[in-house]
C-alpha positions as CSV (number, residue, x, y, z in Angstrom):
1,X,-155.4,-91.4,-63.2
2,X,-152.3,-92.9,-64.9
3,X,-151.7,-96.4,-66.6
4,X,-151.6,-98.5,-63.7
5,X,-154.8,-97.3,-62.6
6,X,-156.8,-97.2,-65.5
7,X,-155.6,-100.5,-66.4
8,X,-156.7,-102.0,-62.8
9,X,-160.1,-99.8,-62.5
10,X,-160.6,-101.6,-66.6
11,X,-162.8,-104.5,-64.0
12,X,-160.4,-107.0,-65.2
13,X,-161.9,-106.9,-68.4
14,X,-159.3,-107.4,-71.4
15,X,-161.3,-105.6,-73.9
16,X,-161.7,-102.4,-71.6
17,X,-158.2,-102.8,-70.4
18,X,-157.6,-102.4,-74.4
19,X,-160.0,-99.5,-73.9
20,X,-157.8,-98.1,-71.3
21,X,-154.9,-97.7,-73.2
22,X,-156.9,-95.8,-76.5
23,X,-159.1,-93.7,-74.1
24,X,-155.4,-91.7,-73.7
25,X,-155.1,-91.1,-77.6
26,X,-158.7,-91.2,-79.0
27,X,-161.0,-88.0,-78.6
28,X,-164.2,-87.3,-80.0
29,X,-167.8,-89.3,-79.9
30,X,-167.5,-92.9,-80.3
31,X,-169.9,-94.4,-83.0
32,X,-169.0,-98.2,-83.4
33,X,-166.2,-97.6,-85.3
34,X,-164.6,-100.2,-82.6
35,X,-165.3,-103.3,-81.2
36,X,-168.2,-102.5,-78.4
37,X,-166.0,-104.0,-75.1
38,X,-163.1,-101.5,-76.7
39,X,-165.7,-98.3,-76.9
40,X,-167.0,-99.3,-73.5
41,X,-163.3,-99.3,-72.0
42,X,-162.9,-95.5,-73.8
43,X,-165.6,-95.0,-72.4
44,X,-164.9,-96.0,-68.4
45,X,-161.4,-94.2,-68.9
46,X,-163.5,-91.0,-69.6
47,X,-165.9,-91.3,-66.7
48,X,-162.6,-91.9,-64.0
49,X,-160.9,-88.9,-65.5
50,X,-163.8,-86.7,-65.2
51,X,-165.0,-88.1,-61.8
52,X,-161.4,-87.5,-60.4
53,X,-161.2,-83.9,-62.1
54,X,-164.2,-83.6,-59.9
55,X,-163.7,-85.5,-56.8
56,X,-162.9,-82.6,-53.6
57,X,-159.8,-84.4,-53.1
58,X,-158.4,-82.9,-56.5
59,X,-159.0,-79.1,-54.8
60,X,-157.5,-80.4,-51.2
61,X,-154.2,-81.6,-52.7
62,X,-154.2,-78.3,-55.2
63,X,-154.2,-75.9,-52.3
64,X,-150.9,-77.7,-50.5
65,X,-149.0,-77.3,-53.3
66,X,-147.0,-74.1,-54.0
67,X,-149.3,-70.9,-55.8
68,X,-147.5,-71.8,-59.2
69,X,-148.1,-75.5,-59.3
70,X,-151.9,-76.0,-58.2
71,X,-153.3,-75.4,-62.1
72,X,-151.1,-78.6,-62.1
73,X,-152.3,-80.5,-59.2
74,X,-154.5,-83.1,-61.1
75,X,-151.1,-83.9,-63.5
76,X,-148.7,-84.3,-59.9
77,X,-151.6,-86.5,-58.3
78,X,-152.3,-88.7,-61.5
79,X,-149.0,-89.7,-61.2
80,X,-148.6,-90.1,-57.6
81,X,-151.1,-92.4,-57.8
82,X,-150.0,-95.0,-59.4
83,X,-147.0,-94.7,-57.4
84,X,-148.9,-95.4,-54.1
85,X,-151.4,-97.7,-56.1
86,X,-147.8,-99.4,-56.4
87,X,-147.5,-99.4,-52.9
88,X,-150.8,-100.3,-51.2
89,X,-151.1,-102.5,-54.5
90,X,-152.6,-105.9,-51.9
91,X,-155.0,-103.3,-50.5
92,X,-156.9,-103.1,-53.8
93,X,-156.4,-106.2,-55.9
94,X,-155.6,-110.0,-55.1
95,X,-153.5,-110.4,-57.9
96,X,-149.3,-109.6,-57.0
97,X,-148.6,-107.3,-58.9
98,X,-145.7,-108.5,-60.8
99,X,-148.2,-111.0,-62.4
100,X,-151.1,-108.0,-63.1
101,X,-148.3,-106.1,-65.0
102,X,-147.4,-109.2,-67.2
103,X,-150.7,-110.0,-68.1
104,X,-151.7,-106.2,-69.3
105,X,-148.4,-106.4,-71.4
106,X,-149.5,-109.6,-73.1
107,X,-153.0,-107.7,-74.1
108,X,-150.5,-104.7,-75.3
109,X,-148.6,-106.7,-77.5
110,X,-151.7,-108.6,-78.5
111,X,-153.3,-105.4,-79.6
112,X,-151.5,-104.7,-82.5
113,X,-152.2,-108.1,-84.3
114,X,-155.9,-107.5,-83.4
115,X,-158.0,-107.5,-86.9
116,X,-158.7,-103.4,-85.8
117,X,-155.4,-102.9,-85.0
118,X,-154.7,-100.5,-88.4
119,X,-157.3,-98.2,-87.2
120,X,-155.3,-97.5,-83.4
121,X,-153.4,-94.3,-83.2
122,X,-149.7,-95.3,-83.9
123,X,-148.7,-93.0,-80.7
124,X,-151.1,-95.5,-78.7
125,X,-148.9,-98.2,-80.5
126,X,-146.1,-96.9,-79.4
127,X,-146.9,-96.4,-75.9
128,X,-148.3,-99.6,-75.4
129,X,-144.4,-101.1,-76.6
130,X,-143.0,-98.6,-74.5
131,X,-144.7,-99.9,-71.5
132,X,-143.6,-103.3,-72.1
133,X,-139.6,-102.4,-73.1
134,X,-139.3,-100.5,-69.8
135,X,-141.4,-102.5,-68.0
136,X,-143.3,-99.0,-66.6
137,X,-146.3,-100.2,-64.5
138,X,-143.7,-102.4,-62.2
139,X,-141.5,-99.7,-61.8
140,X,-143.9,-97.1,-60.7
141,X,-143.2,-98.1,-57.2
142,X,-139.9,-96.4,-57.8
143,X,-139.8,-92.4,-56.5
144,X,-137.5,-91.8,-59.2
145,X,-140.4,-93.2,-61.9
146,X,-142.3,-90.1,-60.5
147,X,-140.2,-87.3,-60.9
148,X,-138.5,-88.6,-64.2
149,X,-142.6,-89.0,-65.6
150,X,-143.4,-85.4,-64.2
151,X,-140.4,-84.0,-65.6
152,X,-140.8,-85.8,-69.1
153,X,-145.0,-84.5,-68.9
154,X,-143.5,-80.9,-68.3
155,X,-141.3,-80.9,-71.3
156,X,-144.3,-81.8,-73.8
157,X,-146.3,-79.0,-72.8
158,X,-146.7,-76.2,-74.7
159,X,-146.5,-73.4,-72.3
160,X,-143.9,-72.8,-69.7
161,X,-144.3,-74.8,-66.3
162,X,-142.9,-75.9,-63.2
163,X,-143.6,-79.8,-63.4
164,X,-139.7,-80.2,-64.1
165,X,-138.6,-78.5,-61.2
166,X,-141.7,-79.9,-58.7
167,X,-140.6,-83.2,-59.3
168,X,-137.6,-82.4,-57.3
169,X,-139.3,-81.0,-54.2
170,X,-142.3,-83.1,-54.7
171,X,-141.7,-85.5,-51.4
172,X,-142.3,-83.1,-49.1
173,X,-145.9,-83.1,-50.2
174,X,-146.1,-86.9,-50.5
175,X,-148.1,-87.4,-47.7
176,X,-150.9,-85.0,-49.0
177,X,-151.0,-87.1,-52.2
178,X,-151.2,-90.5,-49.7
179,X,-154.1,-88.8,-48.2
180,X,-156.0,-87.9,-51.6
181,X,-155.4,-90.9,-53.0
182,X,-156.7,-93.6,-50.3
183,X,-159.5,-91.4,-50.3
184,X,-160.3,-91.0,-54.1
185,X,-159.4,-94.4,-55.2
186,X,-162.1,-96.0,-53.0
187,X,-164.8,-94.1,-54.4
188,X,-163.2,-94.5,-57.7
189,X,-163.8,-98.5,-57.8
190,X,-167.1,-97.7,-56.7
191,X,-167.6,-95.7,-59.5
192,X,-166.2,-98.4,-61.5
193,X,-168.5,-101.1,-60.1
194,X,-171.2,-98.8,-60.8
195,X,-170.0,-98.3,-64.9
196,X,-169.9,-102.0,-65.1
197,X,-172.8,-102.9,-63.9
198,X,-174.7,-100.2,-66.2
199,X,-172.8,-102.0,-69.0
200,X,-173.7,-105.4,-68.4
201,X,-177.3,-104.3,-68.7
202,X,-177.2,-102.4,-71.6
203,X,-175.6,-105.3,-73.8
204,X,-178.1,-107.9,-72.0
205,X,-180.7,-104.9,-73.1
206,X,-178.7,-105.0,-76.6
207,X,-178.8,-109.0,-76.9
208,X,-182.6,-109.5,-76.4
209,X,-183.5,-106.5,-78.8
210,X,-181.7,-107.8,-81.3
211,X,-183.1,-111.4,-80.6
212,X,-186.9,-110.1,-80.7
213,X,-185.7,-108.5,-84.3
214,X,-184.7,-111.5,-85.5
């Protein structure tokens, strides 16, 4: 998944929404060096990325794409979906949109005056005010957002690929993506749902242990 989605699967948390944006730029075991609602957010971007790398939809797409792109499917359908997230945005979340994108950029720009702020990756820093300046997550509904991201993605890789020149003859296959997506992202709120509730348990769990040691 992309920004948009990891910032609407976050459960309308603004601590995991936080999460969200530092599960992109911080690897490695987490070990309360962070405030626990911003570990638990690293840690609910890291369960959707690995239950999308694994969801059969990721192989279906992969295998309508052309031989020298489908090692690059998940990349091309991370980024499709937040471009139909854009699209079937009511489907999924009461909030309009406009007003969901405004209120995850005042949590961005709040981020940097939190008291852990020196200890986020400056990259994630700079993304987050790159996201606001371009207003990103409203103009994912844009084709041209898609191919411009895929194109941009391709030219930070390392090794020669083909994500430049896919994102020029990616609409044929846009109705593939439509497909994978209304079928994954159902199943990832679910998973979602699931992570939060597990959560909400463990800190009640937390609370009264630490109450009975008291």
């Amino acid at each position: 998944m992309n920004y948009l989605a990891h910032f609407h699967l976050a459960c309308a948390n603004d601590d995991w929404i936080i999460g969200a944006l530092l599960g992109e730029f911080v690897k490695g075991p987490l070990r309360g060096e962070w405030p626990l609602a911003w570990e638990q957010g690293m840690r609910l971007h890291r369960t959707i990325d690995a239950f999308s790398d694994q969801h059969e939809t990721r192989t279906q797409f992969a295998r309508e794409l052309p031989a020298d792109c489908r090692r690059y499917a998940g990349i091309v359908l991370d980024v499709c979906c937040d471009h139909l997230l854009s699209l079937h945005w009511l489907q999924f979340h009461r909030e309009p949109l406009p007003q969901f994108t405004q209120r995850v950029y005042t949590l961005l720009q709040q981020c940097s005056e939190q008291q852990y702020a020196e200890q986020i990756p400056p990259a994630a820093l700079r993304m987050a005010q790159r996201l606001i300046q371009y207003d990103v997550l409203s103009i994912y509904a844009e084709w041209d957002t898609v191919t411009s991201s895929l194109a941009r993605i391709g030219e930070r890789l390392k090794r020669p690929n083909p994500l430049s020149r896919i994102a020029g003859e990616l609409k044929p296959y846009l109705s593939h993506a439509e497909h994978a997506f209304l079928t994954l992202y159902p199943d990832l709120i679910a998973q979602c749902a699931a992570f939060s509730s597990a959560s909400q348990i463990s800190a009640a769990s937390q609370i009264n242990s630490a109450r009975r040691n008291s």
